[in-house]
C-alpha positions, 0 to 999 in steps of 0.5 A: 533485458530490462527488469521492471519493478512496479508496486500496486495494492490493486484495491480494485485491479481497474483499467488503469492499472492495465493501462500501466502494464500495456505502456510498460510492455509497448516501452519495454517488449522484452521486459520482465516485470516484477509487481510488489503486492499489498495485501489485505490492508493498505498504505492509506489503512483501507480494507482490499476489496480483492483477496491477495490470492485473487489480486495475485492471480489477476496480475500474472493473468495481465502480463505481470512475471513475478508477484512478491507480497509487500508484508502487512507490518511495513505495507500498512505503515507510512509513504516513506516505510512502503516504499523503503521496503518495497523498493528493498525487496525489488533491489534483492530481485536486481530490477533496472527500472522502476516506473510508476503513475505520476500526475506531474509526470516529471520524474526530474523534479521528483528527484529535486524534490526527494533531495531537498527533504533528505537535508538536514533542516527538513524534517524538523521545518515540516514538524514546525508548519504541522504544529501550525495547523498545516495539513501535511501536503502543504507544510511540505509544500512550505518547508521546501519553498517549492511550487509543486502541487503534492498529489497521492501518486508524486508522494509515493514517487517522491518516497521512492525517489528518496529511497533510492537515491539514499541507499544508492540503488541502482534503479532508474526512475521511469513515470507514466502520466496519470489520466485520473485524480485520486480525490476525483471521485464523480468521473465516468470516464474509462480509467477511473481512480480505485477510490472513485470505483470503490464509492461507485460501489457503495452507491450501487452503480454498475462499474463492469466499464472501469475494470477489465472481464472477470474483476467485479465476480472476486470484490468483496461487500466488505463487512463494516458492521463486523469491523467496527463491533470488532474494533470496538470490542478492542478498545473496550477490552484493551487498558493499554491502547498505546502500546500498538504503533501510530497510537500516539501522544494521548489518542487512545483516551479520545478512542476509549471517550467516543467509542461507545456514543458512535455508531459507524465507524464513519461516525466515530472517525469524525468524533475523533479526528484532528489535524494530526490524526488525518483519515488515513492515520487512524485507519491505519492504527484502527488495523494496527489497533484490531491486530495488535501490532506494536511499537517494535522496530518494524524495520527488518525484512525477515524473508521475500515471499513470492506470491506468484509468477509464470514461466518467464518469472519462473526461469528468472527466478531460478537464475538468481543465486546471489539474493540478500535477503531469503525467499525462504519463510520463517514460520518463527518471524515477527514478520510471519505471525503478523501477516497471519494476524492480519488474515484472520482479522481480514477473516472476521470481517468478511466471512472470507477464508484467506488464513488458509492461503496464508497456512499453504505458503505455496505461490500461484504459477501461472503456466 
């Protein structure tokens, strides 16, 4: 039986995602699948519109087996930490395969790719075209003197291309062509990128076609108002605004100099981004910021949580006897404290109460 591991942060669960698990299951029939969740923030530092409980039941309600939480602290960092975690997690868990969206659809030439940056020179030569000005899909572009266009979906493949190959998992690579551009945000066909359907959402128009029955009742209006008076209150309060993680080489006097002359959090990311400090950058230090997540070395996995699963995950969960790494939470990690910091703060925004789920510490079974 193949073991499949796909990560997904569902933001919203959409056709497209169960276009995925419906090729996985007509691939693999007998296969288990095992999903890595993220949770109320995101790679790109963008609020889930969908709780990780209600994202957690929608999965095991499409045909997935085992839902395991890719944690706040490494799932709100860079491509290349979420996926060295991601795939950590699914390697404890013995998976065969990982398949993922991709608009090349070439997983040969993301494993070019993914050997060319683990070179020696790579890193310092896209610094280099980065201090030029050069946005980051392009200096990586240039530093491997490669024609390939970097789409958000081959980023991530590249990253867990990467991680495999340096850690010498024993996971083959498997893509799934992607039908829809992240960046197309106008499309009205089926399948639809999240992002489109979320600015379909702050545009009021209906999205019931995109996503499967019973999605759109669970997403969450959520609160920018409330996040950005919160994140204000922070940088207002806070002297010491550079000791949180991606705070870095002097950001925080740009934050602390345009904070109170802006009105929206749109208006104030404009003021103060920069080349280097990309939309994404600064929501993720944003979170990191209303968090209070430091520098520390986020790099240690301290256990796996497991979300949830049904009866088929649940008699492969109970063969395994040789996991690595502990299924038991440590109520005492830095890794536990920050995933309920991240709770209340999700809390705060939206009148939600998923502090509570984070205290229960019991997975969704799904019979």
């Amino acid at each position: 039986m193949e073991i499949i591991g796909i990560i997904c942060e569902y933001n919203p669960f959409h056709n497209g995602h169960l276009h995925h698990i419906n090729k996985i299951k007509e691939m693999y029939p007998d296969s288990l699948i095992i999903l890595i969740l993220n949770g109320y923030f995101l790679e790109r530092g963008e609020i889930s519109i969908l709780t990780k409980e209600d994202k957690t039941k929608i999965a095991l309600d499409n045909n997935i087996d085992i839902v395991l939480e890719l944690p706040f602290i490494f799932g709100t960092q860079s491509a290349d930490t979420f996926a060295n975690i991601s795939l950590k997690i699914l390697n404890n868990f013995h998976i065969t395969k990982l398949i993922f969206g991709s608009e090349s659809n070439d997983p040969e030439k993301l494993k070019q790719i993914a050997e060319l940056q683990l070179t020696n020179s790579y890193d310092e030569t896209v610094k280099m075209h980065l201090d030029k000005g050069l946005n980051y899909p392009t200096a990586l572009a240039k530093a491997l003197n490669i024609d390939f266009e970097f789409l958000p979906n081959d980023l991530l493949g590249i990253s867990y291309t990467k991680t495999i190959i340096k850690n010498n998992y024993p996971i083959t690579i498997e893509t799934i062509k992607r039908t829809n551009s992240y960046h197309d945000k106008a499309s009205n066909d089926n399948i639809v990128s999240a992002s489109n359907i979320r600015e379909k959402l702050k545009t009021k128009e209906d999205i019931t076609k995109y996503i499967p029955a019973n999605i759109e009742d669970k997403i969450i209006n959520i609160n920018y108002q409330n996040y950005f008076k919160l994140l204000k209150y922070k940088i207002n309060t806070d002297k010491y605004l550079d000791k949180y993680l991606d705070v870095d080489e002097g950001i925080e006097y740009r934050l602390q100099k345009f904070i109170n002359n802006s009105t929206s959090l749109d208006e104030f990311i404009n003021k103060i981004k920069t080349k280097r400090y990309t939309y994404n950058k600064l929501n993720r230090m944003f979170i990191h910021i209303l968090t209070s997540l430091g520098k520390e070395n986020h790099k240690k996995l301290e256990y796996i949580k497991i979300l949830g699963f049904n009866k088929k995950g649940q008699n492969y969960l109970n063969k395994l006897t040789d996991l690595e790494i502990p299924i038991i939470i440590n109520k005492k990690s830095n890794q536990y404290k920050n995933e309920l910091k991240a709770s209340i703060i999700y809390d705060l925004i939206n009148d939600t109460n998923t502090y509570q789920f984070e205290l229960k510490n019991k997975p969704v079974i799904k019979d």
